[in-house]
C-alpha positions as CSV (number, residue, x, y, z in Angstrom):
1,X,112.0,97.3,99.5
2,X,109.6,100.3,99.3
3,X,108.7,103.3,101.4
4,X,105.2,104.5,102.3
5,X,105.1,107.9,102.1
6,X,101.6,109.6,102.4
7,X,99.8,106.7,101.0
8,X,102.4,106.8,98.2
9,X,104.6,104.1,97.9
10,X,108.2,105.0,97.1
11,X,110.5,102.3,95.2
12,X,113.5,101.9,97.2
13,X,116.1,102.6,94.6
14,X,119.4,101.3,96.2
15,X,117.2,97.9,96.0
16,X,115.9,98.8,92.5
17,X,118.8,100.2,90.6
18,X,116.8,99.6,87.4
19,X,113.7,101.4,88.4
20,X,116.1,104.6,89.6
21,X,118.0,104.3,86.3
22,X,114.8,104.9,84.3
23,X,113.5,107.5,86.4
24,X,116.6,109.6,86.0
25,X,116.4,109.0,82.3
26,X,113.2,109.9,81.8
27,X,113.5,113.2,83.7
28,X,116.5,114.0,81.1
29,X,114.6,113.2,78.1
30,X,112.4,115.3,79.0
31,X,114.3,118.3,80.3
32,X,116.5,118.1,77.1
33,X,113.3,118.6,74.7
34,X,112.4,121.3,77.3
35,X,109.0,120.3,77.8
36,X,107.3,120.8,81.2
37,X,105.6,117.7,83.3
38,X,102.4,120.0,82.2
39,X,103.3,119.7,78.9
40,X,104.2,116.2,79.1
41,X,101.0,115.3,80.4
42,X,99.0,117.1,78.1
43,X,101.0,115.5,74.9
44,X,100.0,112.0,76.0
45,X,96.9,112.4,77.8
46,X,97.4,111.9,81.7
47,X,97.6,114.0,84.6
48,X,100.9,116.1,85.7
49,X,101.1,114.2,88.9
50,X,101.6,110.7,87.0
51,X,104.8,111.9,85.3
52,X,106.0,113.8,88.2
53,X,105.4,109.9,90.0
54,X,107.2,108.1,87.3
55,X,110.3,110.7,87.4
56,X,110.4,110.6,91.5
57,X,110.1,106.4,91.7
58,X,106.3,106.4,92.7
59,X,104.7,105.2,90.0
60,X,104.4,102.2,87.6
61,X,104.8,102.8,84.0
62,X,103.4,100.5,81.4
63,X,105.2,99.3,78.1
64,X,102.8,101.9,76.4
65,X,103.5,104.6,79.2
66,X,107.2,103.6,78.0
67,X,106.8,104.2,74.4
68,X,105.2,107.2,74.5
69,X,107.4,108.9,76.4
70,X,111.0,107.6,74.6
71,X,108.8,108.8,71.5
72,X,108.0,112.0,72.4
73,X,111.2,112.6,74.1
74,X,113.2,111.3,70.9
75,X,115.2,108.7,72.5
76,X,115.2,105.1,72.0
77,X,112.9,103.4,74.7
78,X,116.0,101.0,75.3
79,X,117.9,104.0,76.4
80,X,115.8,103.9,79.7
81,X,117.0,100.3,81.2
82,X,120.0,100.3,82.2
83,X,123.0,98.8,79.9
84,X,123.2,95.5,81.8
85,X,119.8,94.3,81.1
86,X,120.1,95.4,77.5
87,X,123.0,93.5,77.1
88,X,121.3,90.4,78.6
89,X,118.4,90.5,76.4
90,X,120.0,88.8,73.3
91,X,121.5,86.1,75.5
92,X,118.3,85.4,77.2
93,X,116.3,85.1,73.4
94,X,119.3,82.9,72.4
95,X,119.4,80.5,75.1
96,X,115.1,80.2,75.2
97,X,115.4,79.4,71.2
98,X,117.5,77.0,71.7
99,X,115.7,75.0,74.5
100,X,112.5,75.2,72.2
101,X,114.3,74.0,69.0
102,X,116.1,71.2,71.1
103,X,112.9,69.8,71.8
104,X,111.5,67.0,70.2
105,X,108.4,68.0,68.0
106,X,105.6,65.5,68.2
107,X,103.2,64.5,65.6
């Protein structure tokens, strides 16, 4: 579920738990290396309003978004899912190698 809020669309975080989850950890990682949203910005090349999006539930990240900011921030970019779907991972790579190498191979 989402929120419209001045043309802005707000992830509804009791829905997303996930989404809140990173939001809150990537307002941390950057408070604790006490950069600004300015700053922030400025190190990887996009406006304030972006990161102040990401941290409030508004925006979207990408992967690269991701990276960037567990890098500069000095965290590890799994630190900003939540521990369930880290844990889940392995099991999901285990199961999906086991369907493809139970398959027959054809010549």
């Amino acid at each position: 579920m989402t929120e419209k809020t001045s043309n802005r669309i707000k992830i509804d975080f009791e829905a997303w738990p996930e989404i809140k989850h990173m939001s809150e950890q990537l307002k941390k990682g950057r408070e604790k290396v006490g950069m600004t949203q300015g700053q922030v910005a400025e190190a990887i090349g996009t406006a304030q309003t972006y990161i102040a999006s990401v941290e409030n539930g508004f925006g979207n990240p990408s992967a690269q978004l991701l990276a960037q900011l567990a890098r500069l921030y000095k965290i590890a970019p799994g630190s900003l899912f939540p521990k369930t779907i880290v844990k889940m991972s392995p099991l999901i790579v285990k199961r999906n190698i086991k369907e493809v190498s139970s398959k027959p191979h054809k010549q």
